[in-house]
GUROMI-95158 format. One record per residue (C-alpha): residue number from 1; residue in three letters; y, z, x. Coordinates in nm, 3 decimals. Example, Ala and Ser with C-alpha at 12.3 -4.5 7.8 and 13.67 -1.06 7.14 Angstrom:
2
SITE  num  residu  y  z  x
SITE  1  ALA  -0.450  0.780  1.230
SITE  2  SER  -0.106  0.714  1.367
***
This chain:
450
SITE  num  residu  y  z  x
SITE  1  UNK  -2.136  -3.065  -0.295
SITE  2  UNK  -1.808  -3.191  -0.450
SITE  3  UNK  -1.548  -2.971  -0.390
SITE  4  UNK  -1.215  -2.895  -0.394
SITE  5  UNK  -1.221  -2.849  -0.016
SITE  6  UNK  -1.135  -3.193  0.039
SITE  7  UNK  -0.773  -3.143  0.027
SITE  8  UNK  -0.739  -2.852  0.192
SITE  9  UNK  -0.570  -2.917  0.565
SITE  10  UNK  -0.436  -2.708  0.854
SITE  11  UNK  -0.115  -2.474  0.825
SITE  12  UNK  0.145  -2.679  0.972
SITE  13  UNK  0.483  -2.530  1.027
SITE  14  UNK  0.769  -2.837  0.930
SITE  15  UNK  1.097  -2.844  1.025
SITE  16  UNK  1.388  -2.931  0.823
SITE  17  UNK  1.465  -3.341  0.835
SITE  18  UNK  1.772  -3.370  1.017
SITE  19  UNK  1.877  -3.724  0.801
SITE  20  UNK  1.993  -3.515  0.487
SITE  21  UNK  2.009  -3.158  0.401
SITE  22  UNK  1.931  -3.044  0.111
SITE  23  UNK  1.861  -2.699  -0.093
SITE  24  UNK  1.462  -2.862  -0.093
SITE  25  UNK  1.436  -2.901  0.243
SITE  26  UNK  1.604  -2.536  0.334
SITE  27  UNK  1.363  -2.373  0.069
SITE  28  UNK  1.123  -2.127  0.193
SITE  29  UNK  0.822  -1.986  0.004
SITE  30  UNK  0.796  -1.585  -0.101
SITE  31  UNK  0.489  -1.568  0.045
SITE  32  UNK  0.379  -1.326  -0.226
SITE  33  UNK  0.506  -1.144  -0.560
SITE  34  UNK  0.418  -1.396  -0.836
SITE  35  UNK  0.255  -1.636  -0.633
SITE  36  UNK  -0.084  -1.408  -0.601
SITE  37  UNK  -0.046  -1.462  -0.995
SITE  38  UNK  -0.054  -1.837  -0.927
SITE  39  UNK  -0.348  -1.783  -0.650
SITE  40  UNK  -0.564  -1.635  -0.892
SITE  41  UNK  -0.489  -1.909  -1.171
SITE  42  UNK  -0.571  -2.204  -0.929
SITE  43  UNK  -0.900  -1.987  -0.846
SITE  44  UNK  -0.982  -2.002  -1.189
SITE  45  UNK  -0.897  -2.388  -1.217
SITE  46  UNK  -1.083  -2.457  -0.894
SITE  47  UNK  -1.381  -2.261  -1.002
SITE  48  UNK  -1.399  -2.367  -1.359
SITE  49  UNK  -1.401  -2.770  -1.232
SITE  50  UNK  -1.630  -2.755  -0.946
SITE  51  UNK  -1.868  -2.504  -1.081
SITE  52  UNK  -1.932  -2.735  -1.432
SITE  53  UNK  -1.942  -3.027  -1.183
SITE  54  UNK  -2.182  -2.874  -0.921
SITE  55  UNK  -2.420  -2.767  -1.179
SITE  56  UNK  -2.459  -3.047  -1.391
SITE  57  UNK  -2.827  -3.060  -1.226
SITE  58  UNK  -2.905  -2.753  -1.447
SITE  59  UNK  -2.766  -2.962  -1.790
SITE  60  UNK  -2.931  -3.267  -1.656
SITE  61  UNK  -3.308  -3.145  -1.742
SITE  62  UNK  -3.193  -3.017  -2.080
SITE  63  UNK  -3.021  -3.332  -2.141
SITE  64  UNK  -3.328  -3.562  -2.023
SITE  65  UNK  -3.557  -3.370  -2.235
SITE  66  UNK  -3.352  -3.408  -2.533
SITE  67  UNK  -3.252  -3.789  -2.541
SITE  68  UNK  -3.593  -3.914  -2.369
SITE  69  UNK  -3.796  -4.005  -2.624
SITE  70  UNK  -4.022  -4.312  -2.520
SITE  71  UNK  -3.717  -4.413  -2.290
SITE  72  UNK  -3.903  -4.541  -1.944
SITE  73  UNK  -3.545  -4.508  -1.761
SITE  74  UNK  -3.399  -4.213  -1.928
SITE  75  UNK  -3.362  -4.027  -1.566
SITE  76  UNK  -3.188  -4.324  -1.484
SITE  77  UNK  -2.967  -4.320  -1.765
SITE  78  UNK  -2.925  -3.947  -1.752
SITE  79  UNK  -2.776  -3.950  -1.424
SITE  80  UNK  -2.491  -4.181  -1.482
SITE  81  UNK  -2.368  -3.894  -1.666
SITE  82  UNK  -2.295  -3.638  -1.408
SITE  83  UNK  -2.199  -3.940  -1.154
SITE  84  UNK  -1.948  -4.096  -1.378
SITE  85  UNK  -1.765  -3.757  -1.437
SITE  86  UNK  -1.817  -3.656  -1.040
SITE  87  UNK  -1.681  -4.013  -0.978
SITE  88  UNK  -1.397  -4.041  -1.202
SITE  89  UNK  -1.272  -3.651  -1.069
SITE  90  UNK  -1.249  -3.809  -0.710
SITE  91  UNK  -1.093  -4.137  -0.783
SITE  92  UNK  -0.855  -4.007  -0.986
SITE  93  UNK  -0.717  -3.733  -0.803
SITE  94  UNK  -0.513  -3.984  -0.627
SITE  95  UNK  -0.333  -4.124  -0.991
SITE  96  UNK  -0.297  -3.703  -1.061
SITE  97  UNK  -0.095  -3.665  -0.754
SITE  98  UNK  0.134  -3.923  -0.826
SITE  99  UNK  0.184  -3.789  -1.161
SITE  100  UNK  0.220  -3.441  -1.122
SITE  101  UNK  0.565  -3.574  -0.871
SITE  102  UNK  0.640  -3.806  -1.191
SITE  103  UNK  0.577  -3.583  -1.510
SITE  104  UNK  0.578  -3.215  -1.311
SITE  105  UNK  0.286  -2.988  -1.198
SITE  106  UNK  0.277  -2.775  -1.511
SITE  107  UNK  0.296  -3.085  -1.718
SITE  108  UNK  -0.013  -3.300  -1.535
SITE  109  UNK  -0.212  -2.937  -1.529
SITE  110  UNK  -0.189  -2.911  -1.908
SITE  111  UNK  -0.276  -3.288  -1.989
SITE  112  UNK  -0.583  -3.234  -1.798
SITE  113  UNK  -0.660  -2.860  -1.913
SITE  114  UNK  -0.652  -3.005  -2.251
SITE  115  UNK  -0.849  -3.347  -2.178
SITE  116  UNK  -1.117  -3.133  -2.027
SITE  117  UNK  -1.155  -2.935  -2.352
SITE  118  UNK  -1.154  -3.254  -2.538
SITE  119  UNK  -1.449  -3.388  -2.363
SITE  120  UNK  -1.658  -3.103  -2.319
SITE  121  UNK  -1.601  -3.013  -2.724
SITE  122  UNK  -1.679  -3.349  -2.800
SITE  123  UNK  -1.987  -3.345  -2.614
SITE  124  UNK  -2.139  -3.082  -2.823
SITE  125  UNK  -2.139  -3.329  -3.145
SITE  126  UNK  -2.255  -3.599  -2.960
SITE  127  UNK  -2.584  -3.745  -3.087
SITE  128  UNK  -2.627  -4.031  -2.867
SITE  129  UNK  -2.685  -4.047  -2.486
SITE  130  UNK  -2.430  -4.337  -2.417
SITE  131  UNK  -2.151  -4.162  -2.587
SITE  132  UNK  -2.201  -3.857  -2.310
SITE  133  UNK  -2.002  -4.136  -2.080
SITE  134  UNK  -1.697  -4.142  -2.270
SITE  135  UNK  -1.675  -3.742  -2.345
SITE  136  UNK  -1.834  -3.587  -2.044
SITE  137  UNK  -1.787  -3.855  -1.793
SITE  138  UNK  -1.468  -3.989  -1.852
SITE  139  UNK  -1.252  -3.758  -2.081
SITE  140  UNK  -1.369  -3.477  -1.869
SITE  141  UNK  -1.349  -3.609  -1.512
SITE  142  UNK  -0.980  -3.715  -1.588
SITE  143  UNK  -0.898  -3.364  -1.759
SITE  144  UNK  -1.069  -3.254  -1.445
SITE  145  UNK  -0.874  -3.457  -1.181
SITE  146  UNK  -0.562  -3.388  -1.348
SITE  147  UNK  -0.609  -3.022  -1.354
SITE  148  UNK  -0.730  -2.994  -1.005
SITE  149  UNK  -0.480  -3.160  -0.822
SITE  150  UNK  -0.183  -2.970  -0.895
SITE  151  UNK  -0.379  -2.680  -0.860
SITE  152  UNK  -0.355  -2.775  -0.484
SITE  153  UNK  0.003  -2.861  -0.474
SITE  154  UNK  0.123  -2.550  -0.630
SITE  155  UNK  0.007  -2.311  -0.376
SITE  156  UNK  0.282  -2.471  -0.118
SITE  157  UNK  0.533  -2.350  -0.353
SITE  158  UNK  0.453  -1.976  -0.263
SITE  159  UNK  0.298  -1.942  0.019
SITE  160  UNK  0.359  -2.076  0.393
SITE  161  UNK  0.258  -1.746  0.605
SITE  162  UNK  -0.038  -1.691  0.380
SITE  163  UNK  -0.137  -2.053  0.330
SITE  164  UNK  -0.414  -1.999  0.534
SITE  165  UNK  -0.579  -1.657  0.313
SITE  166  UNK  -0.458  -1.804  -0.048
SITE  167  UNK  -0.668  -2.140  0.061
SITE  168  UNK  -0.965  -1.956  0.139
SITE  169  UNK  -0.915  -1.740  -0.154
SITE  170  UNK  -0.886  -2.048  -0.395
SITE  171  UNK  -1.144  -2.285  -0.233
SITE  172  UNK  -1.409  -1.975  -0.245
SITE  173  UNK  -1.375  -1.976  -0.638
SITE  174  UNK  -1.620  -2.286  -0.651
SITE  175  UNK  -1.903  -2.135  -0.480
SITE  176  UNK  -1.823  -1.832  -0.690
SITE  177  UNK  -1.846  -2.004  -1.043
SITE  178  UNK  -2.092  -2.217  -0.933
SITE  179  UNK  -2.339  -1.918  -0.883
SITE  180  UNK  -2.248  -1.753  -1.205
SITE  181  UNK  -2.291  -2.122  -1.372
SITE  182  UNK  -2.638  -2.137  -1.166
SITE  183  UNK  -2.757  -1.751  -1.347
SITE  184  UNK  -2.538  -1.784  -1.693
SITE  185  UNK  -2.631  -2.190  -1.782
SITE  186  UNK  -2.991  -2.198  -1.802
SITE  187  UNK  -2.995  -1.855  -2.043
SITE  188  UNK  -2.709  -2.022  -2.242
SITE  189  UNK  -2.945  -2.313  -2.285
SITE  190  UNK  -3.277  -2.153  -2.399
SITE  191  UNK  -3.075  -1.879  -2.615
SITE  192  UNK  -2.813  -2.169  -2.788
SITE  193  UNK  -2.952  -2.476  -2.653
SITE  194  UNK  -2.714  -2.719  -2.550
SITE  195  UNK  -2.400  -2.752  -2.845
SITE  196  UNK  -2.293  -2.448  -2.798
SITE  197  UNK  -2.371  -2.417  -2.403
SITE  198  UNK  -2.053  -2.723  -2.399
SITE  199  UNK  -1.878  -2.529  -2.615
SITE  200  UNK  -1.898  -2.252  -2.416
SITE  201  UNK  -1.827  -2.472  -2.112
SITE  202  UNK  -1.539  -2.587  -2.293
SITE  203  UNK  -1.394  -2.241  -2.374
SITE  204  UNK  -1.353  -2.187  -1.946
SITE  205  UNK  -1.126  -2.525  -2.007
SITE  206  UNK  -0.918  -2.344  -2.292
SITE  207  UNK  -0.842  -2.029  -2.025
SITE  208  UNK  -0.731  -2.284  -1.794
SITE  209  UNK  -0.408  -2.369  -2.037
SITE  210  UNK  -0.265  -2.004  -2.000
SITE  211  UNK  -0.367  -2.019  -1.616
SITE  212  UNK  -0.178  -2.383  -1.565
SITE  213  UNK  0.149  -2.252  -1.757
SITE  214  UNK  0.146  -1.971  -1.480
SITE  215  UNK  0.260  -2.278  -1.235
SITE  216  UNK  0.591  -2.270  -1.218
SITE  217  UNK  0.721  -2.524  -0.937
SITE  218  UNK  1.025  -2.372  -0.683
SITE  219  UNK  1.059  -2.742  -0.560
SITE  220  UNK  1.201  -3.020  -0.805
SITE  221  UNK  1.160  -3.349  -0.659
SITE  222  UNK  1.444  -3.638  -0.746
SITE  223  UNK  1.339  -3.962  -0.779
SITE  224  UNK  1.520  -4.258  -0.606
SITE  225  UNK  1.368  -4.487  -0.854
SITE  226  UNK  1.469  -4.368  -1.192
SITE  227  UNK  1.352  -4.697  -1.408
SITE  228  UNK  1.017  -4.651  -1.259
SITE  229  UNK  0.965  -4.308  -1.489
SITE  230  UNK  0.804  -4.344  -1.830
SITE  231  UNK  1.030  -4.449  -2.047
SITE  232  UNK  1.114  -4.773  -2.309
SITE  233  UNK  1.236  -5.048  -1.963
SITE  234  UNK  1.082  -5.352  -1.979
SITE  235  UNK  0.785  -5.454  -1.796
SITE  236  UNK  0.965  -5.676  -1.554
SITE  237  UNK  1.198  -5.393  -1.411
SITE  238  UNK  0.883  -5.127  -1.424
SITE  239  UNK  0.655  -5.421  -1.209
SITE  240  UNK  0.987  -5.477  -0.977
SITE  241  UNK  1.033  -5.097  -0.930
SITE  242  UNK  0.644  -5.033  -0.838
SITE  243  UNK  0.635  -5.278  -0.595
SITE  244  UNK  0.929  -5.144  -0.422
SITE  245  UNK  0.810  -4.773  -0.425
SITE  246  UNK  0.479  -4.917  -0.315
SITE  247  UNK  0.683  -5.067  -0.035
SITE  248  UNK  0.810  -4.746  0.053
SITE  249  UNK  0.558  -4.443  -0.029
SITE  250  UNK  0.182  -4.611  0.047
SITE  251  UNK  0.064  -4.535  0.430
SITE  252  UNK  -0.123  -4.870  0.463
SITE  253  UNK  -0.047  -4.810  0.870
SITE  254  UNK  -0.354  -4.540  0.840
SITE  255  UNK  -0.567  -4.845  0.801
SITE  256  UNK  -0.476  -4.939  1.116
SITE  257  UNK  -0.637  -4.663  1.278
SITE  258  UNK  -0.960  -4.749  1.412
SITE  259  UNK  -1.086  -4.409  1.411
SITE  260  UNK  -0.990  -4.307  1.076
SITE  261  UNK  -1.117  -4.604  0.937
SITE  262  UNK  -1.484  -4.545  1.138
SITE  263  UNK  -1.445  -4.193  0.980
SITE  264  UNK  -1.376  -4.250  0.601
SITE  265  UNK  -1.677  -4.537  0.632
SITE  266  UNK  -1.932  -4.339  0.814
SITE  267  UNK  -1.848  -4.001  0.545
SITE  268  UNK  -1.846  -4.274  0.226
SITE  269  UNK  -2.184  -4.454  0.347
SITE  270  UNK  -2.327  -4.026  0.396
SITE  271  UNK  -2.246  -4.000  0.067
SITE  272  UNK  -2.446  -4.198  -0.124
SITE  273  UNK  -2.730  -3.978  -0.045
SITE  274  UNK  -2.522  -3.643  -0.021
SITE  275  UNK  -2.556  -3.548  -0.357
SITE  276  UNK  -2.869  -3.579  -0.486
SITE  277  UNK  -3.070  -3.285  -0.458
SITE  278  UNK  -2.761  -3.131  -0.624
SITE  279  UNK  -2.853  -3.310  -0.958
SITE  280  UNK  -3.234  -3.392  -0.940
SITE  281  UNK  -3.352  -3.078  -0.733
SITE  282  UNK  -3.391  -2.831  -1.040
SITE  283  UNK  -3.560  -3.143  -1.205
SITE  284  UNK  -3.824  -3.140  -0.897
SITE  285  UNK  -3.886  -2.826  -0.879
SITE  286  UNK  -3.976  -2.796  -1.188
SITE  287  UNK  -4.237  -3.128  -1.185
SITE  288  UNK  -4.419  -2.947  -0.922
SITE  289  UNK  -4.368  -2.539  -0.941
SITE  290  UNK  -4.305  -2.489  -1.307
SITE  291  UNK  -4.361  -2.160  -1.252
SITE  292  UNK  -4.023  -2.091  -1.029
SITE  293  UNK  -3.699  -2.127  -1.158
SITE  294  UNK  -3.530  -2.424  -0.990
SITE  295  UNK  -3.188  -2.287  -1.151
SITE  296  UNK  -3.235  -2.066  -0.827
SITE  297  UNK  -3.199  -2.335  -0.591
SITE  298  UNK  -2.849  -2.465  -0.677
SITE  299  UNK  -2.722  -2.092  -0.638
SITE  300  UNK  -2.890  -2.056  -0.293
SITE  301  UNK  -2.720  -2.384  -0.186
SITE  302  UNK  -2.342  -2.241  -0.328
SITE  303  UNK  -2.407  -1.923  -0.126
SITE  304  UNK  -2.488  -2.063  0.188
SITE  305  UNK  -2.191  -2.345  0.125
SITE  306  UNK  -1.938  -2.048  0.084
SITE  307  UNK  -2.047  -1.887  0.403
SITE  308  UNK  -2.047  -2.208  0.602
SITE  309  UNK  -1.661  -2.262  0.531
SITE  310  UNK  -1.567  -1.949  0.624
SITE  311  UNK  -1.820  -1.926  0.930
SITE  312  UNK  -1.732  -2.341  1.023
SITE  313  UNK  -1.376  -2.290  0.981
SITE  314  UNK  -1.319  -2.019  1.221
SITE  315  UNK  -1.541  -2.218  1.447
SITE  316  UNK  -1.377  -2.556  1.414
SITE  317  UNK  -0.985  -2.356  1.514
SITE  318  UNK  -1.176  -2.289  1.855
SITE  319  UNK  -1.018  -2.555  2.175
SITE  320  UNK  -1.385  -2.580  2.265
SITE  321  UNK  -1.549  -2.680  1.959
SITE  322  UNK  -1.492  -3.113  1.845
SITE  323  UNK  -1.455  -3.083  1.496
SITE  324  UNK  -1.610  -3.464  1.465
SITE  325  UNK  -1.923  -3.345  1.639
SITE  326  UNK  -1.922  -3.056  1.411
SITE  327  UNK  -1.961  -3.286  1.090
SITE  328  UNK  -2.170  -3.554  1.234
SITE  329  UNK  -2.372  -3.269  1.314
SITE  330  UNK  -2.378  -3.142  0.962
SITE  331  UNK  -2.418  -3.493  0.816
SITE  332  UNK  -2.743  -3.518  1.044
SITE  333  UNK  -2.910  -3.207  0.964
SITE  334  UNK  -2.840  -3.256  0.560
SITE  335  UNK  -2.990  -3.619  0.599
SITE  336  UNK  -3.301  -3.424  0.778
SITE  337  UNK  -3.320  -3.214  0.533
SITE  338  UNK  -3.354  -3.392  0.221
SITE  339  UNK  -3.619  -3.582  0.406
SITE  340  UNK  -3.811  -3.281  0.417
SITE  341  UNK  -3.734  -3.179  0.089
SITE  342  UNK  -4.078  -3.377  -0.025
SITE  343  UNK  -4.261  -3.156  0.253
SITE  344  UNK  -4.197  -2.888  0.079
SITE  345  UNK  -4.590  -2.732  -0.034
SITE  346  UNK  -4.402  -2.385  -0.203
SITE  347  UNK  -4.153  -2.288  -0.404
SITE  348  UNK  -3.980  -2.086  -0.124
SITE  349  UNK  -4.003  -2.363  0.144
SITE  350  UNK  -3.750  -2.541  -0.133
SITE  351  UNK  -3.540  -2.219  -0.095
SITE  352  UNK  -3.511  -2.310  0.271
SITE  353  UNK  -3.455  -2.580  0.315
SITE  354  UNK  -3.129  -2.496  0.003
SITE  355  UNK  -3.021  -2.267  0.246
SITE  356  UNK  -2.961  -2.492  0.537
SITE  357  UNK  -2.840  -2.784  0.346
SITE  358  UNK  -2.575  -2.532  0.159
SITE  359  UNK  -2.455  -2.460  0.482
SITE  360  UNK  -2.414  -2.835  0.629
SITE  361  UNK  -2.228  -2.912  0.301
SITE  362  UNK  -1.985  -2.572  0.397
SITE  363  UNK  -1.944  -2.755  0.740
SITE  364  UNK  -1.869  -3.093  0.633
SITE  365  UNK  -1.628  -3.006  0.359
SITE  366  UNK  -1.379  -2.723  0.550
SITE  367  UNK  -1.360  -3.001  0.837
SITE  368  UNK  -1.211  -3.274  0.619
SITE  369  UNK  -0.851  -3.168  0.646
SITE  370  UNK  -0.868  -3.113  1.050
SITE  371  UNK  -1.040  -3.422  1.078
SITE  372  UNK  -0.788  -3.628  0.890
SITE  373  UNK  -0.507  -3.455  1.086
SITE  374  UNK  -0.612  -3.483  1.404
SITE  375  UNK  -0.733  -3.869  1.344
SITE  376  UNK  -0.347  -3.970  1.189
SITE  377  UNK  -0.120  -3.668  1.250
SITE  378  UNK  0.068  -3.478  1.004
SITE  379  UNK  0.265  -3.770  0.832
SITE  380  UNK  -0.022  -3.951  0.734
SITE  381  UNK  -0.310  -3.673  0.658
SITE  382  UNK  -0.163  -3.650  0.322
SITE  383  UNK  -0.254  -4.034  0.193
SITE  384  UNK  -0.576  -4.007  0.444
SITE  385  UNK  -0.733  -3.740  0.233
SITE  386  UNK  -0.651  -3.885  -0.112
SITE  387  UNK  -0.777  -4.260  0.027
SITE  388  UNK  -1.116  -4.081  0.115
SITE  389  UNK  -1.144  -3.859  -0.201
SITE  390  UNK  -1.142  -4.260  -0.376
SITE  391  UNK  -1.412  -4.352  -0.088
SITE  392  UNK  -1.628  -4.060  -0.225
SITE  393  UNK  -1.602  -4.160  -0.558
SITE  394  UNK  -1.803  -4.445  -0.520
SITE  395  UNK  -2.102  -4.320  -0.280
SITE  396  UNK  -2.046  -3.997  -0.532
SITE  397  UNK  -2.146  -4.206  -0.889
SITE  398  UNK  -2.412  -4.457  -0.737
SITE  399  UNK  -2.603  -4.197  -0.583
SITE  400  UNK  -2.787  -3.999  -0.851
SITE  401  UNK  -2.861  -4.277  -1.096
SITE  402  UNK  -3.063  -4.445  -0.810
SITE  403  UNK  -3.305  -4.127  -0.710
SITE  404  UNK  -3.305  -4.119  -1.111
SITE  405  UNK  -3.447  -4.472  -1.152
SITE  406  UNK  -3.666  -4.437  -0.861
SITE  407  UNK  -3.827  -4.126  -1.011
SITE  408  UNK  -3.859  -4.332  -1.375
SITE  409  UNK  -4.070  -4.596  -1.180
SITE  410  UNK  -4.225  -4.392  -0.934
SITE  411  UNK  -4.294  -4.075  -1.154
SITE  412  UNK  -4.183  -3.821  -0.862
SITE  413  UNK  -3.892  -3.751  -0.649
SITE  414  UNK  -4.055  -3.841  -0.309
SITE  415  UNK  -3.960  -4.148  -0.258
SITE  416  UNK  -3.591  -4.094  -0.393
SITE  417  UNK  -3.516  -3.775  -0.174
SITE  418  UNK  -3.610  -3.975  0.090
SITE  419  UNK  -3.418  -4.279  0.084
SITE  420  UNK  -3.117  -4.009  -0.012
SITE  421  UNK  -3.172  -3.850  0.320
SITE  422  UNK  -3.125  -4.181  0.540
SITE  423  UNK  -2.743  -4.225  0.431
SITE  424  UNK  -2.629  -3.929  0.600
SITE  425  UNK  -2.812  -3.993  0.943
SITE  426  UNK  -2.686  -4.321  0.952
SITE  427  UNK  -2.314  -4.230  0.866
SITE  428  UNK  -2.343  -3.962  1.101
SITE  429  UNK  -2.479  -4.231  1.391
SITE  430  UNK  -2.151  -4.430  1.253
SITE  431  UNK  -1.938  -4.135  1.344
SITE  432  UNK  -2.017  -4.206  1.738
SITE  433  UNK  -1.802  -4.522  1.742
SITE  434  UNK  -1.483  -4.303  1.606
SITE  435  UNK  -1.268  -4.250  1.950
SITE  436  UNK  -1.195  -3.928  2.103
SITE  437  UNK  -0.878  -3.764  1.942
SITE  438  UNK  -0.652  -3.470  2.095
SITE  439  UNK  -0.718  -3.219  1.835
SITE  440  UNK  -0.438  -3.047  1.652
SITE  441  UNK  -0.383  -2.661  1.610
SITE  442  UNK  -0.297  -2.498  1.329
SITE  443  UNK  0.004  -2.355  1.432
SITE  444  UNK  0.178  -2.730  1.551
SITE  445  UNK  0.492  -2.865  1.513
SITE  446  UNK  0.590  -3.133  1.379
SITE  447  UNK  0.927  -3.359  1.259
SITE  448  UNK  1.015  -3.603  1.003
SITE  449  UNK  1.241  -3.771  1.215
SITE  450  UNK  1.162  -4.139  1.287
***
């Protein structure tokens, strides 16, 4: 499931740089006071984005049933929907980071608070199926991006003691809306069908203005390269300036890493298969027990998620445990059990296999940070993370659309769910070529020195 636990990364304690001092690099966080204000906003960003994202399955079956008419590929079609928004959040999380340092955190929050509200009211009046690209997919996975990123930064600002509890606290708010989505969607959708189930989608966007203006950063950032902001330069000086910060901020050593590079291949190529039964499972279980309420499923799988991260994280701080062996793991046992999904003769064999796939995807996402630190240290996990979040992108958009064409040609999700269950055993067979790392504690040093 695509969460926001892809940026979160070990508590690192950082000294001051010794080259310059500076009231920055001498500030320390309050660890508390109005920053549990600002945890519970970014819980409500975290959870608002994720939880429309994770159950787009759920708006997916209203949405085929409305636009199919005598359309033989409208599953196809359909699906681009949710992948181009789940696509477009991930990619550009990595433009939202470099404009929250350029506009401000409270600034980038708001632009995307606002763009998300844009898309999802102009989603509601939308009366043709291609439009639902522009608004939903693109207007809403950049509002989404844009809001979710800083939500991330911000927390750094208050808290260094409590980083650890505040993540957890923030990171858990998916799961959470993305069970109440699960139980409050599909009654939304048979009481007010589906214009006013967006517009109620995009009211949790309007909260999220208040909740972003909550942000205030303690840490101002000056730029060394002034004519690089927005403003009326011309081109020439703008190009000249990029290059030269380009020079200076983007980690291309990281590619030089042999086992990150193994890594971020073997989780992008798992991918493309990852997500599927998020998006086509309430859709299958309703072909073949239309009886049960598939709506059920998605919930079991956020349940099970949030109780793997908790569980898996404690787990993966343990000397003994090898965090890569923990998500190849993960990735193995999903992959096994989307191929069994098809097995499947009852309604609650569906529920089990849910369970145990909910619980790989809690594994695989709370190891992403430890992974990336203890593949390229400290100084680089930063640009690791938001070079894999545009890797997932990719795997992320391409995914769904497939299992949906398969199932317009094929008339049933068999086939699809399992060809979506072989990426993830192979990426996690991929993961055996990564070399053995020294992993890194939480509690580690490090310096900025060179």
């Amino acid at each position: 499931m695509p969460d926001n636990d892809f940026l979160k990364v070990p508590e690192v304690e950082i000294p001051k740089r010794t080259k310059s001092k500076s009231v920055q690099e001498e500030f320390v966080p309050p660890d508390g006071g109005w920053g549990w204000v600002v945890c519970v906003t970014s819980l409500w960003v975290n959870g608002t984005v994720f939880g429309i994202l994770n159950t787009f399955g759920i708006l997916y079956v209203k949405l085929r049933d409305k636009y199919a008419g005598n359309d033989p590929s409208i599953s196809f079609k359909t699906s681009w929907i949710g992948s181009v928004s789940t696509g477009v959040t991930f990619l550009m999380c990595m433009i939202a980071s470099i404009i929250s340092d350029r506009l401000g955190i409270r600034k980038t929050a708001l632009i995307g608070s606002l763009l998300g509200l844009i898309g999802l009211v102009s989603s509601a009046f939308v009366e043709q199926l291609e439009l639902l690209y522009l608004t939903y997919g693109i207007i809403l996975g950049v509002g989404s991006a844009f809001a979710y990123s800083p939500s991330l930064v911000i927390l750094g600002h208050y808290f260094k003691k409590h980083m650890g509890l505040v993540n957890g606290i923030v990171t858990f708010g998916s799961a959470i809306f993305t069970i109440g989505l699960s139980l409050g969607l599909p009654y939304l959708l048979k009481e007010v069908e589906l214009k006013y189930t967006f517009l109620f989608l995009a009211g949790l966007y309007l909260i999220l203005i208040p909740c972003v203006l909550t942000w205030k950063p303690l840490i101002h950032h000056e730029s060394k390269h002034p004519s690089f902001a927005l403003s009326t330069e011309s081109i020439y000086n703008h190009c000249n300036d990029f290059c030269s910060w380009t020079r200076k901020y983007l980690n291309v050593r990281i590619w030089k890493n042999k086992g990150y590079v193994v890594w971020s291949l073997s989780c992008g190529l798992s991918l493309f298969g990852y997500f599927v039964p998020f998006v086509h499972l309430v859709k299958h279980s309703k072909d073949l027990f239309p009886d049960a309420d598939g709506n059920y499923l998605i919930m079991c799988l956020s349940i099970t998620s949030g109780v793997g991260r908790i569980i898996c994280g404690k787990l993966a701080d343990m000397a003994c445990v090898n965090r890569v062996i923990m998500q190849q793991t993960a990735f193995a046992i999903f992959g096994i059990a989307a191929l069994c999904i098809p097995f499947a003769d009852n309604f609650y064999g569906l529920i089990a296999i849910c369970l145990v796939m909910g619980m790989c995807d809690g594994l695989f996402i709370c190891l992403i940070g430890p992974i990336a630190f203890d593949l390229v240290g400290p100084t680089g996990a930063s640009q690791a993370i938001g070079f894999l979040l545009g890797i997932f992108s990719i795997p992320l958009s391409v995914g769904p659309p497939i299992a949906g064409l398969l199932y317009d040609y094929l008339g049933s999700y068999k086939v699809a769910f399992h060809v979506a269950g072989v990426p993830p055993i192979v990426g996690a067979l991929c993961m055996l070529c990564i070399p053995r790392t020294k992993q890194v504690n939480r509690s580690v040093k490090f310096s900025y020195d060179s």
